[in-house]
C-alpha positions, 0 to 999 in steps of 0.5 A: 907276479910280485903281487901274488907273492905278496898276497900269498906271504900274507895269506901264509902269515895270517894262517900262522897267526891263526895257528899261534893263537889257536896253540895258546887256546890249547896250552890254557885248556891244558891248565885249566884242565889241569886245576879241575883234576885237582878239585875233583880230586878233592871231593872226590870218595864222598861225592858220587862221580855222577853228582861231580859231572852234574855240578859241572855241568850246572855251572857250565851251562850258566856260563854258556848261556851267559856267553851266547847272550853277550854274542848274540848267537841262536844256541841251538846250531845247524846240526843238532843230532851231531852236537847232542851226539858230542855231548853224548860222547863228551859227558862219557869221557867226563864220568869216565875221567873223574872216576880214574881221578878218585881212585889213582894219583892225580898224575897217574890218572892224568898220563893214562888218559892222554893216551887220546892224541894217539886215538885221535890222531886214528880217527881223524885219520880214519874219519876227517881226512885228516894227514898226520905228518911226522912231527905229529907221529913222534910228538904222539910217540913222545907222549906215549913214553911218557905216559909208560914212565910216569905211570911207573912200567914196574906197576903196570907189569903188575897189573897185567901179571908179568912180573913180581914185586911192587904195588899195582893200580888199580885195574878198575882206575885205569880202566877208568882213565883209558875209557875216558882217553877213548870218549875223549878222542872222539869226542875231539874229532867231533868238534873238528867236524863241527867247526865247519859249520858251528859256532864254538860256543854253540859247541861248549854248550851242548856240552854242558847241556846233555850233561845236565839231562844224562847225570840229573837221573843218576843223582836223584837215585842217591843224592849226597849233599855237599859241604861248604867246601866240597860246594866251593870244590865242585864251583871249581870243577864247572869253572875250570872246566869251561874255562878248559872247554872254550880253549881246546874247541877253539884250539882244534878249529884252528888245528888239525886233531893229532896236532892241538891234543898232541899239545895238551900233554902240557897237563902232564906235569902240572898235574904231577905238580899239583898231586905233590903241592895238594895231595903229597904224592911224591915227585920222583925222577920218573916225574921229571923225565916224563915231563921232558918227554911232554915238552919235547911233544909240544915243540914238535907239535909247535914246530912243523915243516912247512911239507907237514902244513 
């Protein structure tokens, strides 16, 4: 009896180790997501959305392709329609992303498009099985509200007509972003399938793969050629998201859905900060209770009951 209460304090540890190391991968792609808004915002008006996406995907396949030689992995996986069809997904959300970057505040666009947790969460529900406890429910709550006070409820009241007064987004930005919110849900959900049987650097590499096949059309129909700068920007856009890329597949095979992307609302106020740092867009009071509302979201997500497990 003492040896299975042993084996079994082990096995708990191990899995709590695992679900450590797998929140820290989510928190650096929060990060590393965070910085790539902040280079396409900076080329973002002269360079077309599609040659943005194509950039990225150029430097992150060369990237993948590296990491997949130093591992010694076949790249090409188990199940290839699935990994295509999540490249598909993935290289939707991205267009859709970057285009709400280029036309709202970085952390406007940033906050509508981390309504996601909450669609994950439905899929993964829906489609993997996938019990979403109470902590998780109000970690995605929690990042709602958030989304409603940084986006500034006074504007989006105007964007649908309900009342006077103030300035509106953008209908198209946030159509944008909500877009890229929904491709990115199940885009996630994907991996969490994949990862029963795929290597995550297969994973990232299709990613980058389809991307390359889908925009390359796209771009040679109206190609505009980049500055020194814009070339260093777009670098920043394929670095960034690889970097971003790597830790939230690997967080989300170490964690269930709703969970890690509940976490990812980390980006939130790094964006505010960087749209305040970069592109002078204000910080307000609104930017500090939304950012309160997103750490509160990643403790919860962190800290769950051993009935939620």
């Amino acid at each position: 009896m003492a040896l299975i209460q042993r084996i079994q304090g082990w096995a708990l540890e191990a899995r709590q180790n695992r679900e450590l190391t797998a929140s820290a991968f989510m928190l650096s792609s929060a990060v590393s997501f965070s910085l790539m808004g902040v280079c396409v915002k900076a080329v973002g008006g002269r360079i077309p959305v599609a040659e943005v996406v194509l950039a990225r995907s150029a430097v992150s396949l060369v990237l993948s392709i590296v990491m997949l030689r130093q591992a010694g992995l076949n790249p090409w996986g188990q199940r290839r329609g699935l990994l295509v069809l999540r490249g598909v997904i993935g290289t939707g959300a991205l267009l859709c992303v970057f285009a709400a970057l280029t036309q709202l505040p970085l952390a406007a666009a940033t906050v509508l498009q981390y309504l996601q947790p909450t669609f994950t969460a439905l899929l993964a529900w829906l489609l993997l099985g996938e019990r979403v406890g109470p902590r998780v429910l109000l970690a995605a709550l929690l990042g709602w509200l958030a989304v409603v006070v940084l986006s500034n409820p006074a504007e989006l009241s105007n964007l649908v007509g309900a009342f006077g007064g103030g300035t509106a987004l953008p209908l198209a930005g946030v159509l944008w972003a909500l877009g890229g919110a929904l491709f990115s849900a199940f885009a996630y959900v994907s991996v969490r399938a994949l990862g029963r049987s795929e290597h995550p650097l297969v994973i990232v590499f299709y990613f980058p793969l389809v991307g390359l096949v889908l925009t390359t059309p796209l771009v040679l129909l109206q190609p505009v050629w980049p500055t020194a700068w814009e070339a260093l920007a777009l670098i920043g856009v394929g670095l960034f998201t690889q970097l971003g890329q790597i830790g939230i597949t690997k967080g989300l095979l170490g964690l269930p859905a709703a969970r890690a992307t509940a976490m990812s609302y980390g980006q939130v106020p790094l964006a505010a900060l960087w749209g305040w740092l970069f592109f002078r867009e204000p910080l307000d009071p609104d930017t500090t209770l939304a950012a309160a509302l997103v750490l509160g979201a990643t403790l919860l997500s962190l800290r769950r009951r051993a009935a939620d497990r």
